[in-house]
C-alpha positions as CSV (number, residue, x, y, z in Angstrom):
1,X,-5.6,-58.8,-74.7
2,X,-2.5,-57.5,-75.8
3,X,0.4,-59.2,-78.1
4,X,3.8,-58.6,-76.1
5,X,7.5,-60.7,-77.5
6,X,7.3,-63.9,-79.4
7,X,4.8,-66.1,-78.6
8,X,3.4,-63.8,-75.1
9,X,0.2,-61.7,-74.7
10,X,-1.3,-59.6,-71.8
11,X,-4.5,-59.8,-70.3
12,X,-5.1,-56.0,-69.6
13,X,-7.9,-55.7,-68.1
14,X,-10.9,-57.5,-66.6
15,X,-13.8,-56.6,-64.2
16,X,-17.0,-58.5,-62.2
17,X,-18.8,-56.3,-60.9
18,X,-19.8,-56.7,-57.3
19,X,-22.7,-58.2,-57.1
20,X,-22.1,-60.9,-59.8
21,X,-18.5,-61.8,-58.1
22,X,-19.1,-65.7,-56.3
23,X,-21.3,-66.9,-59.5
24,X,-18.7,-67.8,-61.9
25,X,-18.9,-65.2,-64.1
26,X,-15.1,-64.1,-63.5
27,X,-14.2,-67.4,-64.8
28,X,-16.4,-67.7,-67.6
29,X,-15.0,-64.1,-69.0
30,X,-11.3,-65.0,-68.4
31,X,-11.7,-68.2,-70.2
32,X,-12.6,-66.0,-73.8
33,X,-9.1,-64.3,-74.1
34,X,-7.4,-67.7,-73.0
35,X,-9.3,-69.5,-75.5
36,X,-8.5,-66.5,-78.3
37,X,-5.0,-66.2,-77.2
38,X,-4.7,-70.4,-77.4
39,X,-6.0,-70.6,-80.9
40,X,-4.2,-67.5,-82.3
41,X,-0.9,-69.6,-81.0
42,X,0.2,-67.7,-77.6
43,X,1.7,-70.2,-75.6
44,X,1.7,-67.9,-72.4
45,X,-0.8,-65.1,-71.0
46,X,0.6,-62.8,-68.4
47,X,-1.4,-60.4,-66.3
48,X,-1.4,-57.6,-63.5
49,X,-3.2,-57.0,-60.3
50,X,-2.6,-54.5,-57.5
51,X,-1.3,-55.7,-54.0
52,X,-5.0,-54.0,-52.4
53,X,-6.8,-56.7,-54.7
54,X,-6.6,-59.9,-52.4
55,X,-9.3,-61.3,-53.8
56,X,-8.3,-61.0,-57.7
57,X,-5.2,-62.7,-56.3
58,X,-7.1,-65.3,-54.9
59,X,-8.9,-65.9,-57.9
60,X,-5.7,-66.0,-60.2
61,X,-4.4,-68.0,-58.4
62,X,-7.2,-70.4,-58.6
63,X,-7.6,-70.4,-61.8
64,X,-3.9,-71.7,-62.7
65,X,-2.0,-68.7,-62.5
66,X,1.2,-68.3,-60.6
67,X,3.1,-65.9,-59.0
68,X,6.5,-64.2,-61.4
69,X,8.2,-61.7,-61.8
70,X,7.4,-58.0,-63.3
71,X,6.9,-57.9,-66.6
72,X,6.9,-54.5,-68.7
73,X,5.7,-51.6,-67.3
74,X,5.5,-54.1,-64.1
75,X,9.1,-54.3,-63.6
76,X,9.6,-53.3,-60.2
77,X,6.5,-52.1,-59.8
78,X,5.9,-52.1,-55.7
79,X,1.8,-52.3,-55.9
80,X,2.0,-54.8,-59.2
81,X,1.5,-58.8,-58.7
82,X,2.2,-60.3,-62.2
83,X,1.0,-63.9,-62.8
84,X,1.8,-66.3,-65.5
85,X,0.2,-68.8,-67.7
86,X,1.3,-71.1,-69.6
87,X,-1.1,-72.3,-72.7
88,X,-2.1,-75.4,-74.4
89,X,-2.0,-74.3,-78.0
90,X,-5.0,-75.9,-80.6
């Protein structure tokens, strides 16, 4: 996770490797830095994904993320899909 403007942080990274994809071990890893970022008072997590990743965007968008704009280094970016989420803050 990374602390971007005000009351924002980044996801950066995050990986399942293949075999463990399906189980719900993708979920169970992004829910740690929404929990962190929730009780260290970020009220909204971005993150990135490339346009070759359809099932990352599947699973985003599954998970409550939607669809905005480039952020950052993600401005403009042509591969780049940037999701938003907003938190509920403890």
């Amino acid at each position: 996770m990374r602390r971007l403007p005000e009351d924002t942080a980044e996801i950066k990274r995050m990986y399942v490797v293949p075999e463990l994809r399906g189980t719900g071990v993708a979920t169970g890893i992004l829910r740690t830095p929404e929990d962190h970022a929730s009780r260290l008072g970020y009220k909204v997590l971005h993150l990135s994904t490339g346009v070759l990743q359809p099932d990352a965007i599947r699973f985003y968008e599954r998970e409550g993320y939607a669809r905005t704009e480039g952020y950052g280094p993600y401005v403009g970016h042509p591969l780049a899909v940037c999701f938003v989420r907003q938190l509920a803050c403890e």
